[in-house]
Legacy VTK file of the C-alpha trace (Angstrom):
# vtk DataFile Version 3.0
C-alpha trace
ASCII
DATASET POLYDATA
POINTS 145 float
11.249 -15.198 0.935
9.013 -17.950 -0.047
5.150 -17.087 -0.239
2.163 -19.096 0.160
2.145 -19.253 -4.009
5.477 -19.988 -4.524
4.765 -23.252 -2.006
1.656 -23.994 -2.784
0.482 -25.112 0.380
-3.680 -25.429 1.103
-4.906 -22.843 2.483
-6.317 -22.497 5.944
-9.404 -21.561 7.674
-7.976 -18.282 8.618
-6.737 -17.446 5.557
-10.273 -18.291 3.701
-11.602 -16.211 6.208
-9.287 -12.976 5.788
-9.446 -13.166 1.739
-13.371 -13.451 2.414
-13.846 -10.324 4.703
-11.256 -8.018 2.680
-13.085 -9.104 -0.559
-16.361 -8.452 1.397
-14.898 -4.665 2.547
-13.574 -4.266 -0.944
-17.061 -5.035 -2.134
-18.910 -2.709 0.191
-16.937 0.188 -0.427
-17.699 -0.402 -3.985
-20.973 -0.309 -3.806
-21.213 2.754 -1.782
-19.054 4.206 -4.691
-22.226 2.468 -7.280
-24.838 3.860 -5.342
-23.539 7.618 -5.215
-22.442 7.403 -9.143
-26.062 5.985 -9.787
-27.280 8.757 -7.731
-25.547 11.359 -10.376
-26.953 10.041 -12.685
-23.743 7.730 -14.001
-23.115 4.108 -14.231
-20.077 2.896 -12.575
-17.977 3.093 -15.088
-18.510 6.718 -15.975
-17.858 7.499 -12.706
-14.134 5.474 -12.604
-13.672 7.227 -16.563
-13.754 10.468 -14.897
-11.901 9.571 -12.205
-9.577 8.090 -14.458
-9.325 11.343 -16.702
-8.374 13.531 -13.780
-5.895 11.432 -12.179
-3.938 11.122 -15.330
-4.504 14.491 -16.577
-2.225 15.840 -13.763
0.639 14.093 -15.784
0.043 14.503 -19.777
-3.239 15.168 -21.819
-5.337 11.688 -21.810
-5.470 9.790 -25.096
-8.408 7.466 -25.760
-6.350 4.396 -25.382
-4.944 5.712 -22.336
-8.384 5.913 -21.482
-9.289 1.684 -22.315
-5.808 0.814 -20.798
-6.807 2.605 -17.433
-10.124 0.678 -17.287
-9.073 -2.370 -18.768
-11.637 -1.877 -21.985
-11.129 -2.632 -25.442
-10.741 1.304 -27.299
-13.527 0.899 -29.501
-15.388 -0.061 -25.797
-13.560 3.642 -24.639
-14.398 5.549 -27.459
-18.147 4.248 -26.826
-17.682 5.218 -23.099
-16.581 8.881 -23.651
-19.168 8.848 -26.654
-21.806 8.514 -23.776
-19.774 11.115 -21.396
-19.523 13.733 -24.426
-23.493 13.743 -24.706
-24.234 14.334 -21.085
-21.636 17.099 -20.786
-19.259 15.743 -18.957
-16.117 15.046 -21.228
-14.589 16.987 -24.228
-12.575 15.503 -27.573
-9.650 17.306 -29.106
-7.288 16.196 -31.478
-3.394 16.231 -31.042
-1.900 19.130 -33.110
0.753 17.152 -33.753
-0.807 13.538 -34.658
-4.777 13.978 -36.017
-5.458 10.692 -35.826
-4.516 10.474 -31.821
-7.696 12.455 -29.468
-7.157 13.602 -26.243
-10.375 13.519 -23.593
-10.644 15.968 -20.523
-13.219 16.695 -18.088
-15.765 19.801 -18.602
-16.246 21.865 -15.867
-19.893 20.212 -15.307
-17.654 16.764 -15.340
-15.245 18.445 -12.950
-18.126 19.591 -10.101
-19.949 16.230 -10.730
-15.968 14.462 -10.115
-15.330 16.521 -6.995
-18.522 15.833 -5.201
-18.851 12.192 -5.840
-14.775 12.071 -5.101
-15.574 13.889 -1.612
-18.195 11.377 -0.836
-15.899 8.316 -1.164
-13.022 9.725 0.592
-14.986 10.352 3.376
-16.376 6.776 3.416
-12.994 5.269 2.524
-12.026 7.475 5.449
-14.102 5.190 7.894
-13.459 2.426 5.930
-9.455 2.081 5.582
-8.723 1.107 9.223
-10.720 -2.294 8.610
-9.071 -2.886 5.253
-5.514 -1.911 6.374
-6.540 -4.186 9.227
-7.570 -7.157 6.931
-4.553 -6.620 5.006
-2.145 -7.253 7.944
-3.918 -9.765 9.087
-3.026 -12.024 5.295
0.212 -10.733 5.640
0.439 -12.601 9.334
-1.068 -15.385 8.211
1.227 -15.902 5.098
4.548 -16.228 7.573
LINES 1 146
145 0 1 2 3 4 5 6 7 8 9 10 11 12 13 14 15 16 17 18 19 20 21 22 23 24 25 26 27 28 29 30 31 32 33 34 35 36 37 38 39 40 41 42 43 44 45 46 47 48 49 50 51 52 53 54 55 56 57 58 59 60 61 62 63 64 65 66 67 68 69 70 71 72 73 74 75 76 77 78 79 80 81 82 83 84 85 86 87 88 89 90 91 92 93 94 95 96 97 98 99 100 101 102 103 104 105 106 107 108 109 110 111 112 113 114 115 116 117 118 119 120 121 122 123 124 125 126 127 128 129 130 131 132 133 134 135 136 137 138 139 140 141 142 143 144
């Protein structure tokens, strides 16, 4: 199947329109997510650490540069980051038994309440916010064929 890349056709007016309003819903629904991790007292980005901490802890223990490849940060940027997280209470360090020089981060149980009640929030709003998004996305995918 050839796509709208591989052709390299111009756009249309539809299509402008569709990539503006998903970006716009995209947008929204991340600042809802600013404004409640703001409102616990986080940035952004200690909010999607945490996030990022439990989600992959479910697998394997979470290295640091697990950590900076999840968010797309350089490590010393990650080591920073959970530097911050460790001070507030809300993340833990401990080695690897079997390699000192690799450190594994995890949640505390004051980042674990402080997770699941910012978590609960967004699900709800992604809740009442998915049906427009899935909507915008079917509507690019009709306008690519």
């Amino acid at each position: 199947m050839t796509t709208r890349q591989d052709s390299k056709q111009e756009l249309t007016a539809s299509e402008y329109r569709a990539l503006a309003a998903f970006r716009y819903a995209v947008r929204r629904y991340l600042a809802f997510a600013a404004e409640g991790a703001q409102s616990a007292g986080l940035t952004s980005q200690q909010h999607q650490a945490l996030l990022a901490i439990k989600a992959a802890s479910f697998d394997a223990p979470v290295s640091v540069g697990d950590l900076a490849a999840q968010l797309m940060i350089r490590h010393h940027s990650a080591v920073e980051l959970i530097n911050r997280l460790e001070r507030i209470g809300l993340v833990s360090r401990a080695s690897d038994p079997e390699d000192r020089r690799k450190v594994f981060v995890g949640l505390t149980a004051a980042g674990e309440r402080v997770l699941a009640a910012l978590s609960a929030r967004n699900l709800k709003e992604l809740d009442i916010a998915a049906p427009a998004l899935a909507g915008l996305v079917e509507q690019l995918h009709r306008l690519e064929t």
